[in-house]
C-alpha positions in Angstrom: 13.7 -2.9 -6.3 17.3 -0.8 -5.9 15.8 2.4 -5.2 17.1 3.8 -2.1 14.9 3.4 1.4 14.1 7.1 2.8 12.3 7.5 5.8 11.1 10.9 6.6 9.3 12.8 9.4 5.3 12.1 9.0 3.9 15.1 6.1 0.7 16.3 6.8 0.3 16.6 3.1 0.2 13.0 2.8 -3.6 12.7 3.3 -4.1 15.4 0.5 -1.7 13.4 -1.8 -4.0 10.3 -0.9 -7.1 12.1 -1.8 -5.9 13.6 -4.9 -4.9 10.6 -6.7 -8.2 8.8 -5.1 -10.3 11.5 -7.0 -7.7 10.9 -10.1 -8.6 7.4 -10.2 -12.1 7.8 -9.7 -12.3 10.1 -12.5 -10.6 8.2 -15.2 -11.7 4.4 -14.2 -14.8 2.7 -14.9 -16.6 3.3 -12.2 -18.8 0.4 -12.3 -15.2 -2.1 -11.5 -14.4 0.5 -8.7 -15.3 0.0 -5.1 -13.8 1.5 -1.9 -10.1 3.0 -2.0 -8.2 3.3 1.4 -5.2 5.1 2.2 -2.9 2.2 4.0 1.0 1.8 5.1 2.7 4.5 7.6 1.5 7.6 5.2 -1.9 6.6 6.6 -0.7 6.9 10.0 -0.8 10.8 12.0 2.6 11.4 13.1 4.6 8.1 11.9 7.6 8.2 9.4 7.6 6.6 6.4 9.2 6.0 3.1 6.9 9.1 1.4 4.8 6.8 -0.7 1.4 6.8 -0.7 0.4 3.5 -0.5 -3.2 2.6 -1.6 -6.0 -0.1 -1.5 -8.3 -0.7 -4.7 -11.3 -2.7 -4.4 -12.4 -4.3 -8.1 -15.1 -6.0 -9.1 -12.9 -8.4 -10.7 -9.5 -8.9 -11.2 -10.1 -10.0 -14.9 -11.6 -7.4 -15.4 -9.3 -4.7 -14.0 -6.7 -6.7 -16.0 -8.2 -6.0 -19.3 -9.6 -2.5 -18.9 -7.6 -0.9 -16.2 -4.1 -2.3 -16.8 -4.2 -0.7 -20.2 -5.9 3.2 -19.1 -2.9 3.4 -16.4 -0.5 2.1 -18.1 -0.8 4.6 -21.0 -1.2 7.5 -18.2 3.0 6.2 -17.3 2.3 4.1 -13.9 4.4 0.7 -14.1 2.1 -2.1 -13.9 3.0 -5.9 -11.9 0.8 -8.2 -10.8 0.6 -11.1 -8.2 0.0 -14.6 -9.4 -2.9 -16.7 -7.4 -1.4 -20.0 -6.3 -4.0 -22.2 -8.6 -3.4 -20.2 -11.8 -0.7 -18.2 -12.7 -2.3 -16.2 -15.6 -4.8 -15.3 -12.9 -3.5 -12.2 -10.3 -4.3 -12.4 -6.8 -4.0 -8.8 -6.6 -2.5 -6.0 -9.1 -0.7 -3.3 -8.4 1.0 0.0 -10.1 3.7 2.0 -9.1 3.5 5.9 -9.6 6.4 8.3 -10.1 6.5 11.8 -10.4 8.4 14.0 -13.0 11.8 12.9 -11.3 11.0 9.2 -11.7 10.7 8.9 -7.6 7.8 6.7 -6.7 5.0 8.6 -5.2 2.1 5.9 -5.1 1.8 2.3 -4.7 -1.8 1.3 -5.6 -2.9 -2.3 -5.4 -6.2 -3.5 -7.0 -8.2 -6.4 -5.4 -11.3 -7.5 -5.2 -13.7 -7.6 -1.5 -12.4 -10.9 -0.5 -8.7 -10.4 -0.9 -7.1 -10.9 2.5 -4.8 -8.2 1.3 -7.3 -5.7 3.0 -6.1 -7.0 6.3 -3.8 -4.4 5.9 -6.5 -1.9 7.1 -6.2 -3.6 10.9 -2.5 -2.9 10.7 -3.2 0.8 9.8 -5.8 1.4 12.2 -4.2 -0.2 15.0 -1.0 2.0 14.4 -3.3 4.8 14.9 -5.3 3.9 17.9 -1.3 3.1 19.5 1.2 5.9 19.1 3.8 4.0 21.2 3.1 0.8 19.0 3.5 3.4 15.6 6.9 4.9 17.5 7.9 1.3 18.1 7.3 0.7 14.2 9.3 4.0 13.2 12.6 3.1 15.1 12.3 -0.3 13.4 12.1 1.1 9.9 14.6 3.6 10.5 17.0 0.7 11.7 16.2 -1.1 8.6 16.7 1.5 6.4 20.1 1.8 7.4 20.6 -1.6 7.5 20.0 -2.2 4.0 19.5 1.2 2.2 19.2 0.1 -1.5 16.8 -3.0 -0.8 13.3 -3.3 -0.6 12.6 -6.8 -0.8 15.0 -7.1 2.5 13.7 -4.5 3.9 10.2 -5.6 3.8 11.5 -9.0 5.1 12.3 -7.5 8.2 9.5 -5.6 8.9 7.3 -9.0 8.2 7.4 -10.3 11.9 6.6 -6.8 13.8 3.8 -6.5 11.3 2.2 -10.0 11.7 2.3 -9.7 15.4 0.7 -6.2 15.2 -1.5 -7.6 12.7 -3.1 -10.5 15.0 -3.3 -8.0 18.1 -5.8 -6.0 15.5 -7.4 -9.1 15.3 -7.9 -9.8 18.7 -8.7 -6.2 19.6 -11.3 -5.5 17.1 -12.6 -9.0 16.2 -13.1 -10.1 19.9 -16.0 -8.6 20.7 
């Protein structure tokens, strides 16, 4: 969690990196636990800096299931595995997720597995609102780049601080799209 926070201009080669390790994981998963895979985060968002990470949204089947035959595949291909407890049962993850790295040992993907129901794909109303809003995405960059400087070699604070700007962009997604 010490690795140092860069944010960079937005790379149009993010969407390519996105659909390159979508087609990866489509080719060496079983495809009957996989569902939809979304690009998410500020990578997903035209024009927006961002830490260059691709993050990524995994819909399983099950959990359990990804545990026990996809934990094991990408974990043997190098990706560092974690997973989130549930709050009834701690063996039980509410989501997994895997961090790439490239030769350099720089993390170049963040992909979290969850199944249909997970609220976790709320995350989508952030993206698309960030899209839909350049000023709103602009507002978002300055904030991050603050941030970064603020505390440059930690992610957990960092996330803190981004937590209220993203919850109140989050419910304006909800009210925009879900009001109708």
């Amino acid at each position: 969690m010490g690795d140092e926070i860069e944010i960079v201009p937005y790379d149009p080669a993010w969407p390519r990196r996105f659909e390159s390790e979508k087609h990866h994981l489509r080719d060496c998963l079983p495809p009957e636990l996989i569902g939809r895979i979304e690009h998410f985060g500020s990578t997903a968002v035209p024009g927006l800096a961002a830490k260059p990470i691709i993050d990524m949204l995994v819909e399983v089947t099950s959990l359990t299931e990804a545990a026990r035959r996809i934990v094991p595949v990408l974990e043997a291909q190098g990706y560092d595995y974690f997973w989130r407890p549930s709050w009834y049962d701690e063996n039980t993850p509410s989501y997994i997720w895997f961090i790439k790295r490239n030769e350099a040992g720089e993390r170049t993907h963040h992909v979290h597995f969850l199944e249909a129901d997970s609220h976790e794909w709320e995350r989508l109303l952030f993206r698309d609102y960030l899209r839909e809003h350049p000023d709103t995405a602009h507002e978002y960059a300055e904030l991050k780049h603050r941030i970064a400087r603020d505390y440059p070699n930690d992610r957990i604070a960092y996330a803190r601080e981004k937590t209220a700007f993203i919850n109140r962009i989050t419910k304006a997604a909800h009210e925009r799209y879900h009001s109708s």
